[in-house]
N, C-alpha and C positions, 0 to 999 in steps of 0.2 A: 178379360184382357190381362197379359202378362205383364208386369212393369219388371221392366231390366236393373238393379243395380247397380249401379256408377261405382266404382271404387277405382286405386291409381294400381295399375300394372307394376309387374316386378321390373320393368322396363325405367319406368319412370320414378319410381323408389331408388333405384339405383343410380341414376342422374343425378336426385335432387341429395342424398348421401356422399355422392360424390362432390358436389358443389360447396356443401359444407365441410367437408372432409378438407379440401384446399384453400377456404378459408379460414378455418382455425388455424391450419400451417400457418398461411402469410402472419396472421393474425400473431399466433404464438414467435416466431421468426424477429417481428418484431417489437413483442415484449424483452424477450430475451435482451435485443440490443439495448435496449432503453436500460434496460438492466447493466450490463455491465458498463454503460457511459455512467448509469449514476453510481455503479462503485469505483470507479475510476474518478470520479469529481472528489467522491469520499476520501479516496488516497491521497489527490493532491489538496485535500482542506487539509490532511492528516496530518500531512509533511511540513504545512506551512507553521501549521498550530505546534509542531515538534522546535523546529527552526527557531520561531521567536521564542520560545523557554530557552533556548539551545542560547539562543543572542543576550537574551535577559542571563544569562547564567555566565557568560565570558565578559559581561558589562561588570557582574557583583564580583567575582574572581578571577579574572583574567585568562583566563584558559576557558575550553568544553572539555565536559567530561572523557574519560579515557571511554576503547569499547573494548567488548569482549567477545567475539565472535558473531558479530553483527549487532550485539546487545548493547544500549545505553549505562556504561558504571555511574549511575548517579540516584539511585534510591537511597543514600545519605549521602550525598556529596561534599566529600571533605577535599579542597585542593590541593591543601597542605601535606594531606597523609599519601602514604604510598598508593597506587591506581587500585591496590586490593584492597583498600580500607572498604571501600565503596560496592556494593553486589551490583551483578547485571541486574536492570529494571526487567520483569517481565512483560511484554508488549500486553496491555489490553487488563492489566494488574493493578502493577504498582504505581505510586506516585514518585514525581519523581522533585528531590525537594533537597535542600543542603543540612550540613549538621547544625548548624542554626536555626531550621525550626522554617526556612521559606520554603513556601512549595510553589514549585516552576510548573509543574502538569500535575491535577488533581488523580486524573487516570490516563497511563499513558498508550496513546488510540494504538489498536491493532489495524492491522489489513484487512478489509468486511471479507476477503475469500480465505486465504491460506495462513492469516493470524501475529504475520509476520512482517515487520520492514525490515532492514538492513540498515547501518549505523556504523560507519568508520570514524576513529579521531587518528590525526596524526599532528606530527612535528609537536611533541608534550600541548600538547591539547592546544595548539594555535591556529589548527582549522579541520573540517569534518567533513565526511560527505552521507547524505543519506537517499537512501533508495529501495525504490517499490518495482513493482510489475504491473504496467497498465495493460487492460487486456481488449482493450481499442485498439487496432493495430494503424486506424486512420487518423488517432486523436495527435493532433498539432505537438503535440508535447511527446510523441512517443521517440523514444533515441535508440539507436544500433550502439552501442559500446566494446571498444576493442579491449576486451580484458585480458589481453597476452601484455598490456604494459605494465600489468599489477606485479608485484615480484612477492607479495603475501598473500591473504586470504582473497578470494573470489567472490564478491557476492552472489550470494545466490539467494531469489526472491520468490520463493514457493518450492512446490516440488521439483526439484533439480533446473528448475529456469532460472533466464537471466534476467535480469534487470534490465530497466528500458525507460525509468524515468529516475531522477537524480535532483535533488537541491544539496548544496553545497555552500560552506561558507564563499565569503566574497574573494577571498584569495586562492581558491582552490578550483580545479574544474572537475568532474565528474568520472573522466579517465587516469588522474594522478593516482600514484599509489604514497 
């Protein structure tokens, strides 16, 4: 007597390839997102964590630091000396600390994607604005900013994009120049 072999058709291999083929998508689809809500949580712990040095730093000297082209001047923060006494901090570097020996940020956080925040001071250092690029376009915190009111530099928060979230000191709002 013959006994037949059972095995699965090229019919049905192809089903069952396919059925995991569109589950890894979904699968993957939504790691991704997971992913960039928690580097977005990251930016806004970033910004807050920048902020209160920023606050503790206008409490000890009366002023925040000047900026330089989005960059924190406060890797030896001297209030007294000219805004060039002071180098730009490098994001995700330096600390950022005064010429007396305190340090305000042990390491000053970068952006987990493109490395970078954005950092403006104005009116001699009586208030600041700082800004990231969330890349949740549904997260509660995300802003449209009309940046034709700026009459100086533009932030820009990664490769050639805009900025879309903002902390600011309390007298300032996130569209002022």
């Amino acid at each position: 007597m013959y006994l037949m072999k059972r095995g699965f058709t090229l019919v049905e291999l192809l089903v069952v390839i396919s059925i995991i083929s569109i589950l890894a998508v979904i699968a993957l689809g939504g790691f991704q997102s997971t992913q960039r809500k928690a580097r977005d949580g990251q930016r806004k712990s970033d910004l807050k964590q920048i902020t209160n040095a920023l606050e503790v730093i206008y409490y000890d000297h009366g002023r925040y630091p000047d900026s330089d082209g989005g960059e924190i001047r406060a890797c030896d923060y001297d209030p007294g000396a000219p805004s060039t006494s002071s180098g730009p901090c490098i994001w995700g570097t330096d600390e950022v600390k005064d010429v007396d020996g305190a340090i305000y940020i042990r390491r000053l956080q970068e952006d987990p994607s493109s490395g970078n925040y954005y950092y403006r001071s104005a009116d001699n250092g009586q208030r600041y604005q700082l800004y990231a690029r969330l890349e949740n376009d549904n997260d509660p915190d995300f802003q449209t900013f009309d940046f034709s009111l700026f009459t100086s530099l533009v932030p820009d928060c990664g490769i050639g994009d805009p900025c879309n979230f903002a902390i600011t000191s309390t007298n300032t709002i996130p569209t002022e120049d």
